[in-house]
N, C-alpha and C positions, 0 to 999 in steps of 0.2 A: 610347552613354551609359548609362552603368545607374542605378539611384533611387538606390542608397546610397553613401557614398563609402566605400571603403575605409579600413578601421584601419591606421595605420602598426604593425607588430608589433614589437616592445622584445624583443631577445632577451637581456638581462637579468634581466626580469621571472621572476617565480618562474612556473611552471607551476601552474593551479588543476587540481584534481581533473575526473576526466571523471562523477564521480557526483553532480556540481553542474548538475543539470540536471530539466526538469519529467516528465520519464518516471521517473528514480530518485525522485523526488521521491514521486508518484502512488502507482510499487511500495509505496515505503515507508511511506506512511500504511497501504496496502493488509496489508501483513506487522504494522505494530503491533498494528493492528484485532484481525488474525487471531489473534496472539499474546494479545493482551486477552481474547478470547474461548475461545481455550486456556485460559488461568490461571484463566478464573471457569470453565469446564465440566470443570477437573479438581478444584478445589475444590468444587463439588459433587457430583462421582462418588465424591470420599474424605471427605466428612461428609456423607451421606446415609444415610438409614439402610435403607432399603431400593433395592434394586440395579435398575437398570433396564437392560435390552442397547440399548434405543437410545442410551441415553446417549453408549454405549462406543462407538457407530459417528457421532455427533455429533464428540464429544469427539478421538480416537483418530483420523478415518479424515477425515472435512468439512474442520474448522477447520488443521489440520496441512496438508490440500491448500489451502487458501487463505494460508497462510503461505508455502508452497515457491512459489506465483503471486506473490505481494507482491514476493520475495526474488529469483525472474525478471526481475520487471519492470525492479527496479532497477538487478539485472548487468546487461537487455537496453539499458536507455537509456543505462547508463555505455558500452557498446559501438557503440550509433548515437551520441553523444555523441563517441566516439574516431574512430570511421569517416568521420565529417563532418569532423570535425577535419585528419585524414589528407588527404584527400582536398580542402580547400575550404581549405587550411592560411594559404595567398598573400590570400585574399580575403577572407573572412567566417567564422574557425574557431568563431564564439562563436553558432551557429545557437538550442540547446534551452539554452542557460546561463542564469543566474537571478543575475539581477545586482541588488543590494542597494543600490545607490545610483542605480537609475534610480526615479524615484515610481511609473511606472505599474505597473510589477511589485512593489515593496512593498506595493501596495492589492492587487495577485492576491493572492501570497505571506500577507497577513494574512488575506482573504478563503478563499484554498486551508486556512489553520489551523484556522480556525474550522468549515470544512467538516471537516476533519480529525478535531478534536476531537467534531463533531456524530456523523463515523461512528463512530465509539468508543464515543457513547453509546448510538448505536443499534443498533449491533455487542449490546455489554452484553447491554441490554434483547431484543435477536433473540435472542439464548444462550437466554437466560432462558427465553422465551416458548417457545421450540422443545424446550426438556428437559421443559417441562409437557407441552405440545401429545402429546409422544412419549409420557407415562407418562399419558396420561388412557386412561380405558374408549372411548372414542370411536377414537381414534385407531387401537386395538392391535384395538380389534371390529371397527370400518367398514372402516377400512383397509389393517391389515396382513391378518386373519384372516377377510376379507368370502369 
């Protein structure tokens, strides 16, 4: 006897996307983030007035690798999303799916946004902080030149 009953499956029904799921999901706050913090570290490498090289390896080399992770994550869940699918097709294909009219995942789903939008802002403000932190006396003395 297993706990859940199985979905009868309508092979009518349109196919939903395999990037409707909480790993593509994750990626992709993860990639906007990253993206977010591109746009403000290139915009202050091109209106600044004096030129800083960490900026360039911030900007250029960090935030662009946490983009290409974001942008992973999300091909890798559409691909465990498809492989589960494949493979579980007869029983339970809908394992990482995010389903919109169940409540409990609408309060994740609004809860994961607001998480969302929090890393963005603290993405932002990390940018920020880390293009000072890199062009202070401190930094370039103590640290890079100790």
């Amino acid at each position: 006897m297993s706990a859940e009953p199985t979905k009868p499956t309508n092979p009518d029904a349109p196919q939903r996307s395999h990037f409707n799921n909480w790993i593509s999901a994750l990626g992709g706050v993860l990639a906007v983030g990253a993206l977010f913090s591109f746009a403000l570290l290139v915009w202050m490498d091109l209106t600044g007035a004096n030129k800083n090289p960490y900026l360039g390896i911030f900007t250029y080399l960090v935030a662009p690798g946490f983009l290409i992770a974001g942008l992973a994550t999300v091909f890798f869940g559409a691909w465990a999303q498809r492989r589960w699918a494949v493979k579980h097709a007869a029983t339970m294909p809908d394992k990482w799916r995010l389903d919109f009219t169940n409540p409990a995942q609408r309060r994740i789903l609004i809860l994961f946004g607001i998480g969302g939008v929090g890393f963005l802002l603290l993405s932002a403000f990390g940018s920020y902080q880390t293009y000072h932190y890199a062009e202070s006396n401190q930094f370039c003395g103590q640290v890079c030149h100790s």
